[in-house]
Every structure is written in structure tokens, then in C-alpha cells.
MDAnalysis code that builds the backbone (N, CA, C; Angstrom):
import MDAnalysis as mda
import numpy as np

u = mda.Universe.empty(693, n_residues=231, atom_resindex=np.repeat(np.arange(231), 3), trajectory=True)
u.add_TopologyAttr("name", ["N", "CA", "C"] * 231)
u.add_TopologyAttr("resid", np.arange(1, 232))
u.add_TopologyAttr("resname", ["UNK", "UNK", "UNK", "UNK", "UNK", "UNK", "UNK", "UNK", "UNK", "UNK", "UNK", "UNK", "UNK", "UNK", "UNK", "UNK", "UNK", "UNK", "UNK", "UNK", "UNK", "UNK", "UNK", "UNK", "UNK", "UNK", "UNK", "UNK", "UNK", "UNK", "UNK", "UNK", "UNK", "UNK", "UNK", "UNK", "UNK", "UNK", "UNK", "UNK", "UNK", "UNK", "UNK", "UNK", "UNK", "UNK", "UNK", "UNK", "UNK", "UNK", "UNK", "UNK", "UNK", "UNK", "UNK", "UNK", "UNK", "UNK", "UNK", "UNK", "UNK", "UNK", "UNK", "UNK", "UNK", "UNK", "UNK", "UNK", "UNK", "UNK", "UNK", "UNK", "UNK", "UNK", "UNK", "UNK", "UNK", "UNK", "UNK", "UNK", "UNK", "UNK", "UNK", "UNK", "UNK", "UNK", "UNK", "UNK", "UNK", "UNK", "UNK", "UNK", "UNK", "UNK", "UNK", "UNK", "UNK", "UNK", "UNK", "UNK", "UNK", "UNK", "UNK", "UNK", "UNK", "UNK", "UNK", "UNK", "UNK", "UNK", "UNK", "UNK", "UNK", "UNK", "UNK", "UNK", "UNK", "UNK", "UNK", "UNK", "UNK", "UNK", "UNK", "UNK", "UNK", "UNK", "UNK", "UNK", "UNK", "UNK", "UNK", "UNK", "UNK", "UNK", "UNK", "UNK", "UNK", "UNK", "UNK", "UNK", "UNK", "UNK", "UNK", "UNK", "UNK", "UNK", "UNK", "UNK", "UNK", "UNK", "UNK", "UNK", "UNK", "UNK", "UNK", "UNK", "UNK", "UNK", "UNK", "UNK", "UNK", "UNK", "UNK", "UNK", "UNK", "UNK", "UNK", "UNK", "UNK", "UNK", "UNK", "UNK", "UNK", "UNK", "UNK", "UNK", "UNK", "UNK", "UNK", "UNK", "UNK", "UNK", "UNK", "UNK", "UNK", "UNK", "UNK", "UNK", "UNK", "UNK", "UNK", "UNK", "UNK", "UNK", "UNK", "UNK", "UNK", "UNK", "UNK", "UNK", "UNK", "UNK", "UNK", "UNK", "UNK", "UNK", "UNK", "UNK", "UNK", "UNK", "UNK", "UNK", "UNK", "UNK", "UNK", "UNK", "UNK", "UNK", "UNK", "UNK", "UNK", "UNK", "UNK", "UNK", "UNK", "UNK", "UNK", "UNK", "UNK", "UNK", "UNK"])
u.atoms.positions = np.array([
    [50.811, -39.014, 40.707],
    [49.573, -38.769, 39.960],
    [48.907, -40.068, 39.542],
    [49.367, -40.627, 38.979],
    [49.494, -42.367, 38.736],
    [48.371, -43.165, 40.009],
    [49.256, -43.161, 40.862],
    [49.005, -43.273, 41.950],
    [47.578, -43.158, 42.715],
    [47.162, -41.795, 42.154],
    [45.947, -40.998, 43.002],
    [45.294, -41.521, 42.193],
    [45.030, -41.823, 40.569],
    [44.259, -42.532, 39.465],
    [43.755, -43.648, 39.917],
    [45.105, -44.358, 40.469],
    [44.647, -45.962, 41.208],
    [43.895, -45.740, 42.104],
    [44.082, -44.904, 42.887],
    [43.385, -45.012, 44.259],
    [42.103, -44.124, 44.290],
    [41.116, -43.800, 42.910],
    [40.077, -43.525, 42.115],
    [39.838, -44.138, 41.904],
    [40.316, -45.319, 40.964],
    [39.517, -46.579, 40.452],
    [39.284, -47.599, 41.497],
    [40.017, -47.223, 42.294],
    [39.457, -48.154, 43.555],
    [38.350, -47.712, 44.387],
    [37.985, -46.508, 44.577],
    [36.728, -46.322, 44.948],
    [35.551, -46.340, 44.212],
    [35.737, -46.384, 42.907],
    [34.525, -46.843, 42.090],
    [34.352, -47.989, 42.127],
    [35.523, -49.324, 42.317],
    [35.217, -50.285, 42.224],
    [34.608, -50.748, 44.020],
    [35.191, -49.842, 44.619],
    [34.204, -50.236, 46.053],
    [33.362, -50.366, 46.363],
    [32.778, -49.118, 45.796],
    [31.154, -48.096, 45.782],
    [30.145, -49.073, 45.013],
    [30.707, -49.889, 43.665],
    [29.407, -50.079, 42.705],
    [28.764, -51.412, 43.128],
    [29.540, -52.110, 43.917],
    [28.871, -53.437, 44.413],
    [27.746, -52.653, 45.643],
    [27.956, -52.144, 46.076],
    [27.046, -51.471, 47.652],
    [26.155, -50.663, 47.177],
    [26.271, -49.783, 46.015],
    [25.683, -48.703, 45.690],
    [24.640, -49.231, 44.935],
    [23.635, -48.470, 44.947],
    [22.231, -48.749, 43.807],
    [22.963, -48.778, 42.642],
    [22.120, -50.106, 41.877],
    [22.867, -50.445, 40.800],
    [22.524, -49.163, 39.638],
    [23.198, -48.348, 38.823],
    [23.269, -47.362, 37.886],
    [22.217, -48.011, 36.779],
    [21.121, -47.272, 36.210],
    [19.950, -47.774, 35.959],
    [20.465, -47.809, 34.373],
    [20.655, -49.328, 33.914],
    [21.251, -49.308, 32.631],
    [22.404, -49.796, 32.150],
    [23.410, -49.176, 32.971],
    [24.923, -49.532, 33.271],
    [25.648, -50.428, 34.088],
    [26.709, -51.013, 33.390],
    [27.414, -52.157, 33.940],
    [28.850, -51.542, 34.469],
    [29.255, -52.478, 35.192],
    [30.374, -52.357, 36.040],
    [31.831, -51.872, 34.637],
    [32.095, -53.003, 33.724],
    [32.753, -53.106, 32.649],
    [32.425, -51.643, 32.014],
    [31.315, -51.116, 31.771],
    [30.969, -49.968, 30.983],
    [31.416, -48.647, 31.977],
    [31.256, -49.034, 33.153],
    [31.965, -47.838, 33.948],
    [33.758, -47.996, 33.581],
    [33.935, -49.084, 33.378],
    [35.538, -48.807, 33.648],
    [35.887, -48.498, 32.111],
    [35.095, -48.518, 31.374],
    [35.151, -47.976, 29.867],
    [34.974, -46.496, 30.172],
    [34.445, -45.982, 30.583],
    [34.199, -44.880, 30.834],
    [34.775, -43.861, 30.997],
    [35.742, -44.700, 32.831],
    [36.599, -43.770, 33.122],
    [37.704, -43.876, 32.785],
    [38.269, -45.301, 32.007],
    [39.374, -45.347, 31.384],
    [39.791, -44.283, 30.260],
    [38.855, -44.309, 29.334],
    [38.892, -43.260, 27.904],
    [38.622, -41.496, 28.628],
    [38.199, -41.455, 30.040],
    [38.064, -39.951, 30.812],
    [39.858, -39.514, 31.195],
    [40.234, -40.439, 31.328],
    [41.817, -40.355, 31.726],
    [42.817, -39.737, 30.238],
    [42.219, -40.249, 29.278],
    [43.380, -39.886, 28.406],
    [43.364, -38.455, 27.830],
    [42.167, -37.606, 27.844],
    [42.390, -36.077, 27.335],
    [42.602, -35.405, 28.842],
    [42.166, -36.017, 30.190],
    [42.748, -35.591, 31.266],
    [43.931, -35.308, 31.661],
    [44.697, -36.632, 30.832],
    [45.887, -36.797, 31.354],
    [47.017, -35.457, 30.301],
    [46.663, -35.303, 29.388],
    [46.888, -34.270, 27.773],
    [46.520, -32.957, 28.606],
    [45.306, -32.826, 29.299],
    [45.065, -31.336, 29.468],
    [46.104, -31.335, 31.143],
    [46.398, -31.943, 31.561],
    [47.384, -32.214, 32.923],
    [48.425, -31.942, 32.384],
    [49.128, -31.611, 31.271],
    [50.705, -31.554, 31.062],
    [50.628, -29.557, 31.149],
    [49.392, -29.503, 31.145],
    [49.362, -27.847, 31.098],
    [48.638, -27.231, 32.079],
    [47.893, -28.336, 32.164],
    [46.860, -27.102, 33.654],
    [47.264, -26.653, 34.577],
    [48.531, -26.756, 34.933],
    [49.335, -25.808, 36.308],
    [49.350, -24.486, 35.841],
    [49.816, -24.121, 34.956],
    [50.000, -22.574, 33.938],
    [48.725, -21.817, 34.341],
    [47.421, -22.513, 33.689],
    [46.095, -21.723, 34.022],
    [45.648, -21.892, 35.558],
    [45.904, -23.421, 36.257],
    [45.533, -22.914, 37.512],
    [46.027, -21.911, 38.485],
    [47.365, -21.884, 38.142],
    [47.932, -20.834, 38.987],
    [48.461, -19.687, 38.102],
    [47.295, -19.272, 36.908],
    [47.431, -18.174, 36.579],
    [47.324, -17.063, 37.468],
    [46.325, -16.673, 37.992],
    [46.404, -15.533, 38.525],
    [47.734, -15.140, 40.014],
    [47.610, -16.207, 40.873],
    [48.818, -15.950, 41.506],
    [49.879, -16.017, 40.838],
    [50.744, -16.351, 40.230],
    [51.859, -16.028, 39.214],
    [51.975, -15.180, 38.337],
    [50.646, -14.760, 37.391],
    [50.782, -13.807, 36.242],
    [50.463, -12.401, 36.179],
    [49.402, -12.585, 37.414],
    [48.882, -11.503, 37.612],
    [49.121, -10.741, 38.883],
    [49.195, -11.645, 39.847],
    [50.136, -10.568, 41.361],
    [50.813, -10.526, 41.812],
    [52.328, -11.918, 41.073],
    [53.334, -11.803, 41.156],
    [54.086, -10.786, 39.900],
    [53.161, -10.589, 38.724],
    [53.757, -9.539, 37.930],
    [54.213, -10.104, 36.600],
    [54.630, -11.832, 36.870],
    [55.366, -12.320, 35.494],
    [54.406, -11.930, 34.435],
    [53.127, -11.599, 34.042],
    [52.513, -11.010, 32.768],
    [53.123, -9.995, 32.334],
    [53.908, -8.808, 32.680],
    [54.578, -7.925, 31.711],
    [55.941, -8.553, 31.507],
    [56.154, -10.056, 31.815],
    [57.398, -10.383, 30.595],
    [56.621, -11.223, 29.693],
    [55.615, -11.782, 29.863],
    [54.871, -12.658, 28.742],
    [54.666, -11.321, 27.116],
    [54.439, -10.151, 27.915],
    [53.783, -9.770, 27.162],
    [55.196, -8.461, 26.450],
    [56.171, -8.780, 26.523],
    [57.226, -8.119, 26.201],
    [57.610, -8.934, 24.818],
    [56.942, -10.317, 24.549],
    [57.925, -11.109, 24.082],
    [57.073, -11.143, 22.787],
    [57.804, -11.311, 21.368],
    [56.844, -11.791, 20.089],
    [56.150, -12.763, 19.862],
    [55.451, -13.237, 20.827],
    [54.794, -14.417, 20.906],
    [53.379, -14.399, 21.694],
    [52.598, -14.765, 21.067],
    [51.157, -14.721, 21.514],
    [51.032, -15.239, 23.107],
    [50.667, -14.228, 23.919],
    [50.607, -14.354, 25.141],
    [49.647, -15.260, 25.656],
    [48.700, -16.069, 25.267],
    [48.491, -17.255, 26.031],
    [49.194, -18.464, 25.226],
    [49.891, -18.590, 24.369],
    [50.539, -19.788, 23.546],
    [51.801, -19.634, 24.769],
    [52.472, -18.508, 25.296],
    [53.637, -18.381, 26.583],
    [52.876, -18.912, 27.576],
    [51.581, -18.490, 27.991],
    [51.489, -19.279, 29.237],
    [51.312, -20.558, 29.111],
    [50.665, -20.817, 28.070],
    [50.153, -22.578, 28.405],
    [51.492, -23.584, 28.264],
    [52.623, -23.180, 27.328],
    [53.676, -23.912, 26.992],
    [54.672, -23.415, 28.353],
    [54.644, -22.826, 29.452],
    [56.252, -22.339, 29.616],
    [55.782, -23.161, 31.146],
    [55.904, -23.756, 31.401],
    [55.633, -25.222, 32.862],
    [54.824, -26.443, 32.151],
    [55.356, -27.460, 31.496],
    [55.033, -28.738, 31.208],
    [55.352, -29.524, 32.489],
    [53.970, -30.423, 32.364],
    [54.363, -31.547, 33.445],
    [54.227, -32.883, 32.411],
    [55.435, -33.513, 31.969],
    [55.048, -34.160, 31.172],
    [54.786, -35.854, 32.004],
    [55.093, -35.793, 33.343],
    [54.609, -36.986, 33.586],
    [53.206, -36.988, 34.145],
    [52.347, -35.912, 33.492],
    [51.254, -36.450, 33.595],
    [50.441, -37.590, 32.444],
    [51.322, -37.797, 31.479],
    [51.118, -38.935, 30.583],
    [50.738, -39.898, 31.268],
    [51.229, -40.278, 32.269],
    [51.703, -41.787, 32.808],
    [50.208, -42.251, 33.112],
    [49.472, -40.784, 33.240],
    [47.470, -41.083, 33.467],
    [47.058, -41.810, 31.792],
    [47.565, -41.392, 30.881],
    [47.433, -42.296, 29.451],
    [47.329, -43.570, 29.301],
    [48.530, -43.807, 29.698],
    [49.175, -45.247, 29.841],
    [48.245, -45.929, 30.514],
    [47.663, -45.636, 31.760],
    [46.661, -46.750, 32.876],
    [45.308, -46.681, 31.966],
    [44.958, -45.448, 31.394],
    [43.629, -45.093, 30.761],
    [43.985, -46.223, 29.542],
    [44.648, -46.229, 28.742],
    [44.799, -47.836, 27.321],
    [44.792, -48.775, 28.402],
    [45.595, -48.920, 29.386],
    [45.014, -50.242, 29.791],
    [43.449, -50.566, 30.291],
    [42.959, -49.426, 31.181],
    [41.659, -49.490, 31.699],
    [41.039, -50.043, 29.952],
    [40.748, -49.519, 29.033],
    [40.476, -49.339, 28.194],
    [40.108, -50.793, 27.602],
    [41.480, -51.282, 27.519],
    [41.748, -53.062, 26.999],
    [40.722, -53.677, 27.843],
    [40.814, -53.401, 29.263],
    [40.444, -54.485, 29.639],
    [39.186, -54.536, 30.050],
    [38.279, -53.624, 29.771],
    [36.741, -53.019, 29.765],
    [36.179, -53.906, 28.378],
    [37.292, -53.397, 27.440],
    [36.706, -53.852, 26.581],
    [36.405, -55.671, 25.962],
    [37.484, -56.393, 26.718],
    [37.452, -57.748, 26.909],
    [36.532, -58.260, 27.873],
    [36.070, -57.533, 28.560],
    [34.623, -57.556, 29.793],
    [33.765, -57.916, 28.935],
    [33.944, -56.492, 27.971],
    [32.295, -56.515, 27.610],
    [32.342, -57.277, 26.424],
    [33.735, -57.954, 25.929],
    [33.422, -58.480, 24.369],
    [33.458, -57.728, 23.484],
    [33.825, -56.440, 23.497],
    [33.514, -55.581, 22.469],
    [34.453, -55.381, 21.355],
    [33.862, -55.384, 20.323],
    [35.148, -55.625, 19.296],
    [34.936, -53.984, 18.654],
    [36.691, -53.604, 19.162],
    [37.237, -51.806, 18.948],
    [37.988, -52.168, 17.389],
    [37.139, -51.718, 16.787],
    [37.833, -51.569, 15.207],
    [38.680, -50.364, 14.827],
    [39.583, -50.528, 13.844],
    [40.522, -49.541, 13.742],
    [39.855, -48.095, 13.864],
    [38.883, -48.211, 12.989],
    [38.220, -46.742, 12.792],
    [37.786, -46.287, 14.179],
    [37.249, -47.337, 15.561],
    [37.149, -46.507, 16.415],
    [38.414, -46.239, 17.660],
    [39.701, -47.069, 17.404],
    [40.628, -46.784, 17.753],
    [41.273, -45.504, 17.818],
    [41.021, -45.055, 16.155],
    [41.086, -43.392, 15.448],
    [40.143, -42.358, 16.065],
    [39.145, -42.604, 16.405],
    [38.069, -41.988, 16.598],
    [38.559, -41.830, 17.953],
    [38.497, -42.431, 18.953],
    [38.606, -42.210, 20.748],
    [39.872, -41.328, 20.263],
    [40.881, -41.472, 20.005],
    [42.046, -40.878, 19.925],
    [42.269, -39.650, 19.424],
    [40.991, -39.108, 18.507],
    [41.029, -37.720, 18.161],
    [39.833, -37.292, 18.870],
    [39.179, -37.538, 19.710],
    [37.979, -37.553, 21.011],
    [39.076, -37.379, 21.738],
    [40.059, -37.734, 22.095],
    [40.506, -37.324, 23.486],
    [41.200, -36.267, 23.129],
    [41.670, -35.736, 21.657],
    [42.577, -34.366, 21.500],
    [41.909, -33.482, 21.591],
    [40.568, -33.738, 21.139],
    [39.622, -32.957, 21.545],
    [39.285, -32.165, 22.421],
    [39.273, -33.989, 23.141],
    [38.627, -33.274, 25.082],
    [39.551, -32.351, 25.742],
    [41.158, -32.861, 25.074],
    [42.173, -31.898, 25.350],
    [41.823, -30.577, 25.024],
    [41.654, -30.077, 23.951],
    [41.637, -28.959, 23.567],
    [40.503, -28.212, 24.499],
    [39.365, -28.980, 24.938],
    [37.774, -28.620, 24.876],
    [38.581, -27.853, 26.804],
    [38.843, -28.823, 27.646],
    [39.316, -28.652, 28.674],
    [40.311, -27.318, 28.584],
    [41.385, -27.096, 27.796],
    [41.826, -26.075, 27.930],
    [41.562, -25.005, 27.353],
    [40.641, -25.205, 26.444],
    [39.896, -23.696, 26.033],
    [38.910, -23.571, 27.366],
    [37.881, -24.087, 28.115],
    [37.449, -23.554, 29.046],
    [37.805, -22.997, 30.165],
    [39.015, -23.439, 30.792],
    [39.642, -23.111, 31.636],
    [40.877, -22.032, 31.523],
    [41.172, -21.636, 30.018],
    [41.654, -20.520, 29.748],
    [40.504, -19.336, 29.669],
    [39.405, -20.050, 29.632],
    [38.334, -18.572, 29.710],
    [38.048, -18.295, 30.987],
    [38.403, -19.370, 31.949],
    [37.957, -18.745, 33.411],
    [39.467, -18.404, 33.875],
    [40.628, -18.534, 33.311],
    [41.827, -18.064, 33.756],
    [41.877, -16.940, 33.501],
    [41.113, -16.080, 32.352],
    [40.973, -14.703, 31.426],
    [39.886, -14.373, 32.166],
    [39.372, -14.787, 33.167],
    [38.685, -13.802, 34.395],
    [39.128, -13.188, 35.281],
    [40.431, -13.978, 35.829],
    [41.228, -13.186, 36.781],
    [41.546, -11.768, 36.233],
    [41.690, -11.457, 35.037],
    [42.386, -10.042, 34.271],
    [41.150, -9.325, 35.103],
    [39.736, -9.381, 35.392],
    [39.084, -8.088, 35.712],
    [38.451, -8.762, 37.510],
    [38.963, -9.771, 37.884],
    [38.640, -10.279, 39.188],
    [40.177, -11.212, 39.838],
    [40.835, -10.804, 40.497],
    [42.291, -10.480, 40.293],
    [41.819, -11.207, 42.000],
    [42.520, -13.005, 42.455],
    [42.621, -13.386, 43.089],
    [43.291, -14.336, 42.978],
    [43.525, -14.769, 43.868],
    [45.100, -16.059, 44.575],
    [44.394, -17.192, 44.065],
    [43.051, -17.268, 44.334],
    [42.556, -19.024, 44.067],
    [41.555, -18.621, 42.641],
    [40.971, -17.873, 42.902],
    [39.744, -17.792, 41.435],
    [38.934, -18.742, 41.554],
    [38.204, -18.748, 40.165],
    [36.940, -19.548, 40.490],
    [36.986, -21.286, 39.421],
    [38.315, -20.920, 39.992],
    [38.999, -22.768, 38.766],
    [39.061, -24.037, 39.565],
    [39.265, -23.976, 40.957],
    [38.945, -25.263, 41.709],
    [37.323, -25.504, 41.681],
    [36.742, -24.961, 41.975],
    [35.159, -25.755, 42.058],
    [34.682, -26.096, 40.847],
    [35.256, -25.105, 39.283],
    [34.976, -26.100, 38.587],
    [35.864, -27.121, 37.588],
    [37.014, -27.211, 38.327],
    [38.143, -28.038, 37.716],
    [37.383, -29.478, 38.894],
    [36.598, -29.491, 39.572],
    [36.131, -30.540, 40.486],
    [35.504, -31.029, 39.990],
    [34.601, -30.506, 38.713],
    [33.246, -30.706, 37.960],
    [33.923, -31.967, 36.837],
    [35.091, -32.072, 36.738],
    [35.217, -32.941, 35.816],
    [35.116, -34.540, 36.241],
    [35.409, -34.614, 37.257],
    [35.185, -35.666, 38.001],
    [33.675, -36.275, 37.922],
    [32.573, -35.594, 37.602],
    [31.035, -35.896, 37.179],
    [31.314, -36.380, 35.811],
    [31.770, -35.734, 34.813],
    [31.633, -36.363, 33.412],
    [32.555, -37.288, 33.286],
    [32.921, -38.519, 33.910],
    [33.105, -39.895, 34.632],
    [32.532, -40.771, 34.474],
    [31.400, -40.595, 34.878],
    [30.452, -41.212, 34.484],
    [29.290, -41.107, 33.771],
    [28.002, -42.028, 33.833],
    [27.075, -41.715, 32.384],
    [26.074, -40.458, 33.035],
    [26.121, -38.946, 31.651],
    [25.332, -38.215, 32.062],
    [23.816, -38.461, 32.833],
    [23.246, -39.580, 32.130],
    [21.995, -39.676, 32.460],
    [21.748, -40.586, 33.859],
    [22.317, -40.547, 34.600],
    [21.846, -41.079, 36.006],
    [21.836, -39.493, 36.837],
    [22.396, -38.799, 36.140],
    [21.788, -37.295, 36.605],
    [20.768, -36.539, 36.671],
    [20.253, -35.733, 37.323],
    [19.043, -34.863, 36.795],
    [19.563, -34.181, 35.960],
    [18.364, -33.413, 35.743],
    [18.044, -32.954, 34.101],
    [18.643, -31.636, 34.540],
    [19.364, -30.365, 35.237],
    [19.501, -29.848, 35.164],
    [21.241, -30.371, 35.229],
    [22.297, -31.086, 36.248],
    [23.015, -31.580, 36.289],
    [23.821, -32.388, 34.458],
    [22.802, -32.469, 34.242],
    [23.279, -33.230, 32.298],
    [23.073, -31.385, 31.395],
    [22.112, -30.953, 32.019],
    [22.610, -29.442, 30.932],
    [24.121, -28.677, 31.315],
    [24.190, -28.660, 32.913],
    [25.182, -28.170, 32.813],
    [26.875, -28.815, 32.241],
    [26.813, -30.033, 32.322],
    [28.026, -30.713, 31.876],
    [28.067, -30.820, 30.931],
    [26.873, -30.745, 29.878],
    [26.824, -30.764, 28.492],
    [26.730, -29.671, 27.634],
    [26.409, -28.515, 28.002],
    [26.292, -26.894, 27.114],
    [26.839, -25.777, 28.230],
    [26.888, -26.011, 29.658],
    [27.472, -24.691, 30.301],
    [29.016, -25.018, 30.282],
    [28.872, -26.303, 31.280],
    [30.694, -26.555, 31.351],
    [30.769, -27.599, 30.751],
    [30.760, -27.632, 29.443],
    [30.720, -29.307, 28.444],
    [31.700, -30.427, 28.860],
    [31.816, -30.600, 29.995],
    [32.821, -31.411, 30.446],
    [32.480, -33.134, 29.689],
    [30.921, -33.339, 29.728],
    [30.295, -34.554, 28.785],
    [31.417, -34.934, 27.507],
    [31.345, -33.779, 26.760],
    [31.814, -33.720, 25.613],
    [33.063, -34.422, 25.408],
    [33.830, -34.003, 26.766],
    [35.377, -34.614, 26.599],
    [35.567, -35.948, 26.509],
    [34.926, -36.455, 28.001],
    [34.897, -37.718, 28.366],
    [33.368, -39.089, 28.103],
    [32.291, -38.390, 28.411],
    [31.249, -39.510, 28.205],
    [30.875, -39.823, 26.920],
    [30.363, -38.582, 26.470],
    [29.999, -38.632, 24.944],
    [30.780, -39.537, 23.880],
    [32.136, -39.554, 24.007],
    [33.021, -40.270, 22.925],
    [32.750, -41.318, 23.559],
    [33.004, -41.876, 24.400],
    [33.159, -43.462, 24.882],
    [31.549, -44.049, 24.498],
    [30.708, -43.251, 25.052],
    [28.887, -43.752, 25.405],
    [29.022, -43.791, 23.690],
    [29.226, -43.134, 22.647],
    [29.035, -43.701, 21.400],
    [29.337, -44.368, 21.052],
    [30.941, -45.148, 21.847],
    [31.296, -46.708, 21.088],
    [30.597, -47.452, 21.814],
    [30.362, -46.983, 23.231],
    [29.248, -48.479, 23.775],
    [27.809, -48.525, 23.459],
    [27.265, -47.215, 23.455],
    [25.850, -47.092, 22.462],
    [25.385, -46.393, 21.376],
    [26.154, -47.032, 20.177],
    [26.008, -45.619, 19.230],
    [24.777, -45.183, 18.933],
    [23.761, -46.367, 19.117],
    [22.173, -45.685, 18.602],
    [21.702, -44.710, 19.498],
    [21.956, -44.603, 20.630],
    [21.859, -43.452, 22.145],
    [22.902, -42.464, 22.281],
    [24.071, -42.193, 21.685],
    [24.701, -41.318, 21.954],
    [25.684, -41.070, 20.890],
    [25.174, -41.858, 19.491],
    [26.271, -41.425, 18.796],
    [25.957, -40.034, 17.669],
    [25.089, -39.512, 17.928],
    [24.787, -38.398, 17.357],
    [25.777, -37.024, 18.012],
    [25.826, -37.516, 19.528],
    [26.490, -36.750, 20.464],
    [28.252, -36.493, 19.364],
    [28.500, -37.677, 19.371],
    [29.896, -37.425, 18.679],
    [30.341, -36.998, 17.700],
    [28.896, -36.375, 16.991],
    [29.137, -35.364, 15.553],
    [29.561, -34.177, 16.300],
    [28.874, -33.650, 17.129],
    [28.626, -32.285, 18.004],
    [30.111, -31.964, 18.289],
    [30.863, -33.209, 19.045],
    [32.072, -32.739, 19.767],
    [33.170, -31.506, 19.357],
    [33.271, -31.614, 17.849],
    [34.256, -30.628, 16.962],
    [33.646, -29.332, 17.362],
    [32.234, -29.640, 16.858],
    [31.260, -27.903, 17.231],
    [31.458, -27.147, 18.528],
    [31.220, -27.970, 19.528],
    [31.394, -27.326, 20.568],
    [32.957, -27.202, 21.040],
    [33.469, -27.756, 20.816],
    [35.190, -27.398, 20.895],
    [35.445, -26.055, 20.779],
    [35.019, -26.131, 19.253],
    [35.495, -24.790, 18.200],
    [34.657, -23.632, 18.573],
    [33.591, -24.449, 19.535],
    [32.860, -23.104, 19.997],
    [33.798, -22.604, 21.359],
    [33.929, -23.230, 22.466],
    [34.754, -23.112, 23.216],
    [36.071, -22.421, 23.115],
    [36.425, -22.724, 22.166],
    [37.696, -21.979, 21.463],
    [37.937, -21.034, 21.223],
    [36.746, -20.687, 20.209],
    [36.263, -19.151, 20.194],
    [35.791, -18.109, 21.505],
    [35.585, -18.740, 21.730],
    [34.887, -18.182, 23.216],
    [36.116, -17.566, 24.424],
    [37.096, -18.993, 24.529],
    [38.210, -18.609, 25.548],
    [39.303, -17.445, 24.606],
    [39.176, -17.276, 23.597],
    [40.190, -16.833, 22.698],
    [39.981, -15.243, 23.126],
    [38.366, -14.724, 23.079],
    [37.915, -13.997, 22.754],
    [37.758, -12.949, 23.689],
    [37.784, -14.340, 25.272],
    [37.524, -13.572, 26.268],
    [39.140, -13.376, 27.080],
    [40.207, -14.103, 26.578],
    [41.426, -13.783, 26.839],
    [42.458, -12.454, 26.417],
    [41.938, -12.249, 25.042],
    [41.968, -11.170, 24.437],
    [41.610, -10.030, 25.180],
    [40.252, -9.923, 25.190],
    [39.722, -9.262, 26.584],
    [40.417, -8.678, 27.577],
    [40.949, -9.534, 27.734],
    [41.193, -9.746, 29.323],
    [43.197, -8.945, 29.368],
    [43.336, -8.978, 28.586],
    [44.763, -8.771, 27.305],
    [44.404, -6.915, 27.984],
    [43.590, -6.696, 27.336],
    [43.574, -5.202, 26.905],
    [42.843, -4.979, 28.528],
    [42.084, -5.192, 29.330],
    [41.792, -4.948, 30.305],
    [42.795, -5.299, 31.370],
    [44.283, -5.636, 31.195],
    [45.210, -5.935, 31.816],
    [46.182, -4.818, 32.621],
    [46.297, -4.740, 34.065],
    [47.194, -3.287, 33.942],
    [48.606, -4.011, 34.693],
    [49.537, -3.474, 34.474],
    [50.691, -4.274, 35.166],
    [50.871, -3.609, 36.385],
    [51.610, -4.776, 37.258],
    [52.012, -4.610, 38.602],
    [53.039, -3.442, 38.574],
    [53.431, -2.944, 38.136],
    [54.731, -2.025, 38.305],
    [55.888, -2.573, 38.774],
    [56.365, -3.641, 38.476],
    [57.200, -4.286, 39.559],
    [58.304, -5.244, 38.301],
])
């Protein structure tokens, strides 16, 4: 996993010398970017196998009528029962990306925003797996092997970089349909521009907790619209 990270940051660093220069943005500010994108990635990676391969496992191999036998809140069983905990090791490269973006640019990271990225990325954690538990709580009434979680588990790979070299429909959707912004650009773009984006980083809690509500609500849902395999 490690590995595939490196061999990501190496195509950004290929691409940005050849590529039209990003209208605004520096090389250093990209690797700020995607460094601080790695660390709620790497947090929502110790769990996202559970929801990606919810529906083939829970739902048409049958294991949902033992989740749901047990005294324990049936998505707190799925998200905890397959940890990958070496997906950390994406953490670890993301503090370094991090350091050394920030010695690029000169930027002096004060404690308070040390605190700040660091509860921004529990965030993005949380923000990432409340959405993708609401499209995992789709399979309950659209019951397939792949679902509709790869094309937009792909989408995170856009909020990478800075929303605004996007069109205007491309920045709504990463920012209010699939807030993927929220996780990754928004926190970082406020320590590198707080007068341009640090309003963004009041929002982040809101839309979390909105997200939250939302996947909770529609999992529930999805709970009672559930019929078991017989098996």
C-alpha cells in the first residue's frame, strides 16, 4: 500500500513540470496537499474493506444474519470485524510529505495548527466512512457483487488536489454531493490560505455530522428493509 502511495507521488511529481502550470499553485503546495490527503485516507483504509465488500459478504454470502444475532449495533460489527491496520504505514509517508512541503514553502506549522490538521483528518476519517456506509446501506434494497462504491471510492483521488482548477460543477460535487473537499483540501488550503479557504474549516464538523446523520439513517433503513439469505 505504501508502495502504490510512492508510486502516486511520483506521478504528480512527473506530470507538474510538463503539465500547464495549476493557475495559482505551487509544486510544494501540491505536496502539502496530498501529503495531509493521506492521513484520514490512510484511518478510513484500516476499515474500508468491511464496506467495500459489503454486499458480497453480508448480503449474498449471508454473514448479515450473524451480525444481526449479536447485542451489538450492526454496523459498529461490520466496520470493526476486518482491520487492516497496516494501512497506517499511508500516515507515516503523509507526516513526512507534510514536513517537507512545509520546509519548501517556509511555512511556520504552529502547535495550534498541528492540533487542527490532526482533528481534520479524524474528521475526514469519520466524513469518508459515514459516506460510504450510506452507499454500503444501498446494497440492502439493490443487492450486487460490486455496487456503486468503486466509481465513487475513485472520486477521492480529485479532492487531492485544489478544488478550484475545476469547473464549477466538478467543485459542487466534491464539496456538498460527495464532500470528499472536506476531508482532504479544505483543511490543508486553510493552513496554506486561510483568508481563501479558512472559512471552509468552520463547515468541516457540520458537514461530517451531517453525513453522519445521513449514513446512520439510511443504514437503519436498510436494517429493516433487510431479508436474510436462508442459509
Amino acid at each position: 500500500m505504501t508502495l502504490a502511495t510512492v508510486f502516486g507521488l511520483a506521478v504528480v511529481y512527473l506530470m507538474f513540470p510538463s503539465a500547464r502550470p495549476l493557475p495559482g499553485w505551487t509544486f510544494p503546495e501540491l505536496l502539502f496537499l496530498y501529503g495531509f490527503s493521506l492521513l484520514p485516507m490512510s484511518m478510513f483504509n484500516v476499515i474500508s474493506v468491511n464496506l467495500y465488500q459489503f454486499s458480497e459478504t453480508y448480503l449474498i454470502q449471508g454473514k448479515m444474519d450473524r451480525v444481526l444475532l449479536r447485542p451489538v449495533h450492526s454496523l459498529f460489527q461490520v466496520l470493526c470485524e476486518q482491520l487492516r491496520l497496516e494501512a497506517m504505514g499511508d500516515a507515516v509517508l503523509g507526516i513526512v510529505i507534510l514536513i517537507a512541503a512545509s520546509k519548501s514553502l517556509t511555512l511556520t506549522i504552529t502547535p495550534f495548527d498541528m492540533f487542527f490538521l490532526a482533528i481534520a483528518a479524524i474528521f475526514g476519517a469519520v466524513l469518508y466512512t459515514a459516506m460510504f456506509t450510506a452507499l454500503a446501506a444501498c446494497s440492502f434494497w439493490f443487492e450486487d457483487r460490486v455496487g456503486i462504491m468503486p466509481p465513487v471510492y475513485n472520486l477521492i483521488s480529485f479532492g487531492r488536489y485544489p478544488l478550484d482548477i475545476y469547473n464549477g460543477f466538478i467543485r459542487v460535487l466534491l464539496s456538498w454531493v460527495a464532500p470528499m473537499g472536506f476531508a482532504t483540501f479544505y483543511p490543508a488550503a486553510s493552513i496554506l490560505r486561510p483568508q481563501a479557504f479558512g472559512f471552509y474549516a468552520w463547515l468541516i464538523p457540520v458537514v461530517t455530522a451531517a453525513f453522519c446523520m445521513l449514513a446512520i439513517w439510511v443504514w437503519n433503513r436498510g436494517i429493516r428493509a433487510y431479508g436474510s439469505t436462508g442459509t
